[in-house]
C-alpha positions in Angstrom: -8.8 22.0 -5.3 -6.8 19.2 -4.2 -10.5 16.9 -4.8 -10.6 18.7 -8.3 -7.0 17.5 -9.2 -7.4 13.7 -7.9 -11.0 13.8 -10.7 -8.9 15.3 -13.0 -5.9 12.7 -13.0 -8.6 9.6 -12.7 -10.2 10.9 -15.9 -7.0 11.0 -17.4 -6.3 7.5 -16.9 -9.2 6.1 -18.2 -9.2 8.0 -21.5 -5.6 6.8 -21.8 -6.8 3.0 -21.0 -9.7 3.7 -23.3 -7.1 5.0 -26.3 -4.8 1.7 -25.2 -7.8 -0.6 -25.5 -8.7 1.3 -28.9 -5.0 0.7 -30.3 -5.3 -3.2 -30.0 -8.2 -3.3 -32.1 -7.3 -4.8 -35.7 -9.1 -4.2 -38.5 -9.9 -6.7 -41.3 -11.7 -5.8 -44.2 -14.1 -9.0 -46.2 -15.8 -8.6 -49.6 -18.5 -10.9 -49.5 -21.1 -10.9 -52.4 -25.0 -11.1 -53.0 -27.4 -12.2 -50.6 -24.1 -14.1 -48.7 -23.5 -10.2 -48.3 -26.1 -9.3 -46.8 -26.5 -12.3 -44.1 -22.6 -12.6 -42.9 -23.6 -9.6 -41.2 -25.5 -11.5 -38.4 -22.6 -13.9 -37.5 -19.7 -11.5 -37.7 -21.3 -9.9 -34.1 -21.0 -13.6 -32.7 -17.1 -13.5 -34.2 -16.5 -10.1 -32.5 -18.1 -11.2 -29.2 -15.6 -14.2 -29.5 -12.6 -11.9 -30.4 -13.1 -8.7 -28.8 -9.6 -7.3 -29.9 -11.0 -7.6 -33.7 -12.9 -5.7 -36.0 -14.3 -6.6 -39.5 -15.5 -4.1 -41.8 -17.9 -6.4 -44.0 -18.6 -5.0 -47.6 -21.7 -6.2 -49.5 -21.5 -6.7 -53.3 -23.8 -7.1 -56.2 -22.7 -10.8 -57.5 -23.0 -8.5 -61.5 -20.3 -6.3 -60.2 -18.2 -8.4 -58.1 -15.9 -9.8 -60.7 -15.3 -6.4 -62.2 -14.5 -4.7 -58.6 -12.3 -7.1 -57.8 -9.8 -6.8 -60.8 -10.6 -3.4 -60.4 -8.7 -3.6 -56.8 -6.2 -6.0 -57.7 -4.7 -3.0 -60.2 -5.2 -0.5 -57.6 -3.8 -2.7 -54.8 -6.9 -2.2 -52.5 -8.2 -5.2 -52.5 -9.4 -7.0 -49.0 -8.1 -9.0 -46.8 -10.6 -11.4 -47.1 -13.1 -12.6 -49.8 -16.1 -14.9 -50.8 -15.0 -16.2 -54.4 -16.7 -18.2 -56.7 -15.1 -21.7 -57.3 -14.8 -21.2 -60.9 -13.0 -17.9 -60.3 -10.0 -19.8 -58.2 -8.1 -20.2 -61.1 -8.2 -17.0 -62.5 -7.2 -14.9 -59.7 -4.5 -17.7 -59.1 -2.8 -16.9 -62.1 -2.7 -12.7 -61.6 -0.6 -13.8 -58.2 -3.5 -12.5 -56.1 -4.0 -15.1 -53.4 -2.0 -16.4 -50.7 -1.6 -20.2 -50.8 -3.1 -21.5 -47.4 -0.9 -24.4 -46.7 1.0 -23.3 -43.7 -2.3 -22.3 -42.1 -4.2 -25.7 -42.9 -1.4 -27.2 -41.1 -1.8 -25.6 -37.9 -5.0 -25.5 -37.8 -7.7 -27.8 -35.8 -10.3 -26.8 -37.3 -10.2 -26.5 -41.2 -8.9 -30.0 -42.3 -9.2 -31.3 -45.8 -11.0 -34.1 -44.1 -13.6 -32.0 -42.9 -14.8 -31.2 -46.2 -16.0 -32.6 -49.3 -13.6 -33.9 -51.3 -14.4 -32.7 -54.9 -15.1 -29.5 -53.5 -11.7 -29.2 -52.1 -10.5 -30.0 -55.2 -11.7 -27.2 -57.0 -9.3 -24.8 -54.1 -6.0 -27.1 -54.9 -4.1 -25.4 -57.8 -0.8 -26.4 -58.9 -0.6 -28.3 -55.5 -1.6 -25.4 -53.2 -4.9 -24.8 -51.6 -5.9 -21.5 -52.4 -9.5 -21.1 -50.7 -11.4 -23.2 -48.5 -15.1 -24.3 -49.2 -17.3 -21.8 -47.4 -20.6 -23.4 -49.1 -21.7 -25.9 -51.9 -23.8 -25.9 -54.4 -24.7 -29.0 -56.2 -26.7 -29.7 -59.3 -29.2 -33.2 -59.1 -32.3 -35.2 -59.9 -35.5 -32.8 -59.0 -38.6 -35.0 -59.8 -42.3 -36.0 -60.0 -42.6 -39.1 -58.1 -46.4 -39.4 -59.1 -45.2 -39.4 -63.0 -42.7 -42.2 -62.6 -45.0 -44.3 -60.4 -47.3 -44.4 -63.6 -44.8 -45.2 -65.8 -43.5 -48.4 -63.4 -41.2 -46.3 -61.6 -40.7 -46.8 -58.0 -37.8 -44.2 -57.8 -35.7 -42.2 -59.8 -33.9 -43.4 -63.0 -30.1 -44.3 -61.7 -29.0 -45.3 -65.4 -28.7 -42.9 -68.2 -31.1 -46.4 -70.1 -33.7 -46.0 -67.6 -33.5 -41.9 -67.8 -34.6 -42.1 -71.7 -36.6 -45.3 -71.1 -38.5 -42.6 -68.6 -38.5 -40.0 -70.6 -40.2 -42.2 -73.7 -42.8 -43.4 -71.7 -43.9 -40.1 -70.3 -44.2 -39.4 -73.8 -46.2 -41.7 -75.2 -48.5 -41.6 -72.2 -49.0 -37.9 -72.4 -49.7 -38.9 -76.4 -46.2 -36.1 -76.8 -47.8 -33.2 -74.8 -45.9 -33.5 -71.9 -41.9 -33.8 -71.5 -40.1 -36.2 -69.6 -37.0 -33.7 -68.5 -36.5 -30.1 -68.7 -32.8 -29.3 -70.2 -32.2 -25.9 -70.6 -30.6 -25.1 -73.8 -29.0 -21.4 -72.3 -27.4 -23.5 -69.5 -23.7 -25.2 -70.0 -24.1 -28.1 -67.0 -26.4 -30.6 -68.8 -23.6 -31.1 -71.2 -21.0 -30.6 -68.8 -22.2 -33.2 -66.9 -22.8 -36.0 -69.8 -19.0 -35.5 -70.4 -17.5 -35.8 -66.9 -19.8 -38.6 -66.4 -18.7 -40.1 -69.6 -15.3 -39.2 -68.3 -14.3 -36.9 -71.2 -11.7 -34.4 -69.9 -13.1 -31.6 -72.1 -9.8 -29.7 -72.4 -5.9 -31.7 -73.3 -2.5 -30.6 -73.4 -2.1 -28.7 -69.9 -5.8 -27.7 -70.5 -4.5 -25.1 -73.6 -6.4 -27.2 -76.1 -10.2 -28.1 -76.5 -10.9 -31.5 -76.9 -14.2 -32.2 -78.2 -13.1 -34.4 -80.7 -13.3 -37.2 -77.9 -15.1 -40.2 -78.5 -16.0 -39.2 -75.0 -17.2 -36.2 -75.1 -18.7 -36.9 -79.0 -20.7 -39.8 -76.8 -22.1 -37.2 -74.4 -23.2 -34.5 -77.1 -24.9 -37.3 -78.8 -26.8 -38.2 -75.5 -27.8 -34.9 -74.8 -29.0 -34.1 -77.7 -31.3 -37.1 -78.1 -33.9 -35.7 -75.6 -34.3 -32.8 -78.1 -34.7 -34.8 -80.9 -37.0 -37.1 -79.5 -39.1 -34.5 -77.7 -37.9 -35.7 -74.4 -37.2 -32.1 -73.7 -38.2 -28.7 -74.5 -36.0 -26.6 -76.9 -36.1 -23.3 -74.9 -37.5 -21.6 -72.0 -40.1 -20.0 -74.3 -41.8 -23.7 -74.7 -41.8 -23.7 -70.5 -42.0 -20.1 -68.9 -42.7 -20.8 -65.2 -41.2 -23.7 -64.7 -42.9 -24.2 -61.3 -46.1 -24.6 -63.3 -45.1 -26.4 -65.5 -43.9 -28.8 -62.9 -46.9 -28.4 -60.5 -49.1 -29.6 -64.4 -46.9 -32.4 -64.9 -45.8 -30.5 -68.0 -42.2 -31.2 -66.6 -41.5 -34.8 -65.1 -37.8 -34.3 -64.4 -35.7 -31.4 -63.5 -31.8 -31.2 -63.5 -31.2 -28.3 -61.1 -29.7 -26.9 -57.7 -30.5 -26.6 -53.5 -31.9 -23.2 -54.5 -35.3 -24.8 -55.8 -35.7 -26.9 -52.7 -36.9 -23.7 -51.3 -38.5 -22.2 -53.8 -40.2 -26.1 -54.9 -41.5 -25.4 -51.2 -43.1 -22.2 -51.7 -44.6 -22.3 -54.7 -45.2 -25.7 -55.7 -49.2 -26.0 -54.4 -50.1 -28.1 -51.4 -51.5 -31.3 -53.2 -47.7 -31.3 -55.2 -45.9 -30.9 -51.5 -46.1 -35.2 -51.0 -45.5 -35.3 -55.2 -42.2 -34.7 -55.6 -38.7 -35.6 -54.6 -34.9 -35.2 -55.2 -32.5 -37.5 -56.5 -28.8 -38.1 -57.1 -27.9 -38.1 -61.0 -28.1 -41.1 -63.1 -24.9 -42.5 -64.3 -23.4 -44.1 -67.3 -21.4 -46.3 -65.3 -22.7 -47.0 -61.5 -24.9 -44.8 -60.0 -24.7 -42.2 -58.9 -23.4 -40.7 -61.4 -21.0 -37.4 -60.9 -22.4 -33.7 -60.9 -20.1 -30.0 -60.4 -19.1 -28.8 -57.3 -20.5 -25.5 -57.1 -20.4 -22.8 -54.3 -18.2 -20.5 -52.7 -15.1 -20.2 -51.3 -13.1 -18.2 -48.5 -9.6 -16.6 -49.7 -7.2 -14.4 -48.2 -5.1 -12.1 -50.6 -1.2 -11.6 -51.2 -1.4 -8.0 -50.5 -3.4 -8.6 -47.0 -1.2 -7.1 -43.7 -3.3 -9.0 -41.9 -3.2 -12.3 -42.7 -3.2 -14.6 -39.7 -6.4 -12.8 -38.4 -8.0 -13.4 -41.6 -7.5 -16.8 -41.0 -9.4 -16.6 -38.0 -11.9 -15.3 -39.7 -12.1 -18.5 -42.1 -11.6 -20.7 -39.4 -14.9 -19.1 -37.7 -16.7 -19.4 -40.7 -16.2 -22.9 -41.5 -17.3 -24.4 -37.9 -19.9 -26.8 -38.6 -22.2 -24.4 -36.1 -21.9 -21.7 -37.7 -22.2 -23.7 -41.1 -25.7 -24.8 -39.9 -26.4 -21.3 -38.6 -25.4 -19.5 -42.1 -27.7 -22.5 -43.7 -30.6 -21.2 -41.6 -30.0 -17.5 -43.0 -29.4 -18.6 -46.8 -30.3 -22.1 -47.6 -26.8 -22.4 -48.9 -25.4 -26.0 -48.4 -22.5 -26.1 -45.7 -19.1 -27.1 -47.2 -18.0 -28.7 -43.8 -19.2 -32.2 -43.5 -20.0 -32.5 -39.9 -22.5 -29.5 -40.5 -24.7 -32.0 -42.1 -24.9 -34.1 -38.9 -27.2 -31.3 -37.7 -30.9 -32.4 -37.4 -32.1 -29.5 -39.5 -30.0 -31.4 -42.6 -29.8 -35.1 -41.5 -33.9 -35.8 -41.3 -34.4 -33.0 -44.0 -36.4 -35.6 -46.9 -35.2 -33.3 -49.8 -31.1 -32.8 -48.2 -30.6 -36.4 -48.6 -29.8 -36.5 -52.3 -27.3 -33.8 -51.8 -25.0 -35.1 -49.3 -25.0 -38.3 -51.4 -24.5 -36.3 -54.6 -21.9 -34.0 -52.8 -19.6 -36.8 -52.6 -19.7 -37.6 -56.1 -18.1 -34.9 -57.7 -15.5 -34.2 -60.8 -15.1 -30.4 -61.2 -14.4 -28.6 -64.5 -11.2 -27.6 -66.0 -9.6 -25.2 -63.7 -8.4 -22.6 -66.2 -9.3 -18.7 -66.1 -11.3 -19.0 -69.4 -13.6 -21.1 -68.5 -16.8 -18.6 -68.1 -15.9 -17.8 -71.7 -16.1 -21.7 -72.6 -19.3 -22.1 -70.8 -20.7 -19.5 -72.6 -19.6 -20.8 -76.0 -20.8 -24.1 -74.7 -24.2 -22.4 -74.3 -24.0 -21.2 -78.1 -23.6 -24.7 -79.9 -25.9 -26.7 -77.8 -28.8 -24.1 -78.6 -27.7 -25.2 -82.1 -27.5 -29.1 -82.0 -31.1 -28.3 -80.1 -32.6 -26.9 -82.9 -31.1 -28.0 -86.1 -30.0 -31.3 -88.1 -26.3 -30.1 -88.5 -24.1 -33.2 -88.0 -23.0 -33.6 -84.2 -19.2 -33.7 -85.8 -19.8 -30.5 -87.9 -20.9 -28.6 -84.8 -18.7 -29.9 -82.4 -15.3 -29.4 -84.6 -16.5 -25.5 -85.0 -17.3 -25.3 -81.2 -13.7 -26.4 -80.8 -12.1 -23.7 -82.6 -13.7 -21.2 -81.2 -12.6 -22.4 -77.8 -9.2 -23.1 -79.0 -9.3 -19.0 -79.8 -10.4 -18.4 -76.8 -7.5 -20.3 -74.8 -4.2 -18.7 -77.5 -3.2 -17.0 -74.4 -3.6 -19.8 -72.2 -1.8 -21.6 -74.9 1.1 -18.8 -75.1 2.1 -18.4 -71.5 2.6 -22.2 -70.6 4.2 -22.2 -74.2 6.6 -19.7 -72.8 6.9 -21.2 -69.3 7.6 -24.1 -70.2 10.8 -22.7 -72.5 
């Protein structure tokens, strides 16, 4: 009996170690979206491992419902403690008071430093002074291109002047006797344009960013630019004229290709062997001095307002953002690490094709950080499909683009109004 009491009172103090153990446990909650989703899972084990008294409950979202969900939780007050957000959402979810400024962190920390990370990129988390995210990964639009082409056109390398990028484009042309293009520029995509104009340092918005400013010499100077390619039949109109555009690179259809880190991988896998040695990337060509600037794209790492949990969220972040496990999320995704050291990595440093990036990476002006701006791009997308495909003056089209945009900013325009009274 005595023997049967001692097992007894040994199995009660272990469940009540066991419930004690269980108590410390915190849990944090991270909304990550897309395929980013899915492969965070494999490196939040490693985080657990190294934080044994944490717990994070990862949810994976569709990048079509993401935006929607999270408003969706801001109204309800449920939403995470942590979240992936696209760059160009920053400002948006700034302005509903959603996200904690991360200041006080950043300045204890000895890990994330603004150092660490690309400067434009880190740009596009400052917001009225305040960092609100840090750069989880980068994306990064550049040169993608046939180096076979250019070499029989007198091209050594790729164009590094906006002059030599038509001068390319008009000899491909006249040596294919105007079957084959010397760029692709998709018409249903806003960054071509958006790119002439920061390069051509237009500011695309005035007045605290309530009004559209297209009427810019500037920004006139880029439209004009981009739309020579289409009227010279340096370019194809629409997608319909290309359809696979991995074909049509692989045929020479396409000699040029403004596009993202994505394609490396997929320029990889379906370009055919005797193309592999053909092709190359490339930062933009610039107006000015080369290289010229392209977007910083990519996602970022935010903590919420609402979060109880806030300084192990951090932790989280800070995990995240080690240039080893930046080169270790590369590996699962192919996405771009935001941390510069990451790229020291042999995997990214002697990688032919990662080159480009890293020098494009620090060339970088981002767009107008305003919560309309998805709206604008869109819009953007409407009027250059236009100028494509029609002879209406550049002036016409451009001063009905801006009132549209104008419309689309009146509330913009009637809050900082207000504020500023």
């Amino acid at each position: 009996m005595k023997c049967l009491f001692i097992f007894i009172l040994g199995l009660s103090f272990i469940f009540l170690s066991c419930a004690k153990k269980q108590t410390n446990i915190k849990t944090i909650t991270f909304w990550s979206f897309g395929a980013e989703g899915e492969n965070v899972q494999r490196l939040i084990k490693k985080f657990e491992d190294e934080n044994p008294n944490i717990k994070v409950k990862v949810q994976q979202i569709p990048w079509t419902a993401a935006h929607e969900k999270l408003l969706t939780a801001f109204a309800g007050n449920s939403l995470p403690d942590v979240c992936q957000l696209g760059n160009t959402w920053i400002p948006e979810f700034t302005l509903i008071n959603s996200l904690q400024p991360l200041d006080e962190f950043i300045n204890k920390s000895n890990i994330v430093k603004p150092n660490n990370f690309f400067a434009g990129v880190w740009e596009m988390n400052t917001y009225n002074s305040n960092i609100m995210g840090i750069p989880w990964y980068v994306d990064v639009r550049l040169l993608f291109y046939r180096t076979d082409i250019l070499e029989s056109i007198g091209y050594d390398k790729a164009p590094q002047t906006w002059d030599e990028l038509l001068k390319a484009c008009e000899l491909i042309k006249q040596r294919s006797n105007g079957e084959k293009y010397g760029i692709f520029l998709p018409t249903n995509e806003w960054q071509p344009i958006v790119l002439f104009a920061l390069e051509s340092r237009a500011t695309i918005l005035k007045d605290n960013e309530c009004y559209a400013f297209f009427d810019d010499e500037k920004f006139i100077s880029a439209f004009e630019f981009l739309r020579e390619f289409y009227r010279k039949g340096y370019s194809p109109t629409s997608w319909i004229e290309v359809q696979n555009i991995y074909q049509g690179f692989a045929e020479g259809y396409i000699a040029m290709y403004i596009t993202g880190p994505w394609n490396v991988g997929e320029f990889r896998k379906r370009l055919p062997d005797s193309i592999q040695n053909k092709w190359m990337t490339a930062p933009l060509p610039g107006k000015f001095s080369f290289p010229g600037v392209s977007l910083p794209g990519g996602s970022s790492l935010v903590i919420f307002k609402t979060s109880k949990n806030k300084e192990i969220a951090w932790k989280l972040i800070e995990f995240l953002t080690r240039p080893e496990i930046q080169v270790e999320f590369y590996k699962l995704t192919g996405d771009l690490p935001s941390n510069i050291y990451a790229w020291q990595d042999s995997l990214l440093k002697y990688d032919k094709h990662m080159n480009a990036f890293f020098i494009q990476l620090q060339n970088l002006r981002p767009t107008p950080k305003v919560a309309e701006w998805e709206q604008i791009a869109m819009k953007l997308i409407e009027f250059v499909e236009l100028a494509a495909v029609t002879d209406i003056p550049t002036i016409k089209i451009l001063n009905s683009l801006e009132k549209e945009v104008n419309r689309i900013l009146e509330k913009r325009q009637w809050i900082v109004k207000h504020i500023a009274n």
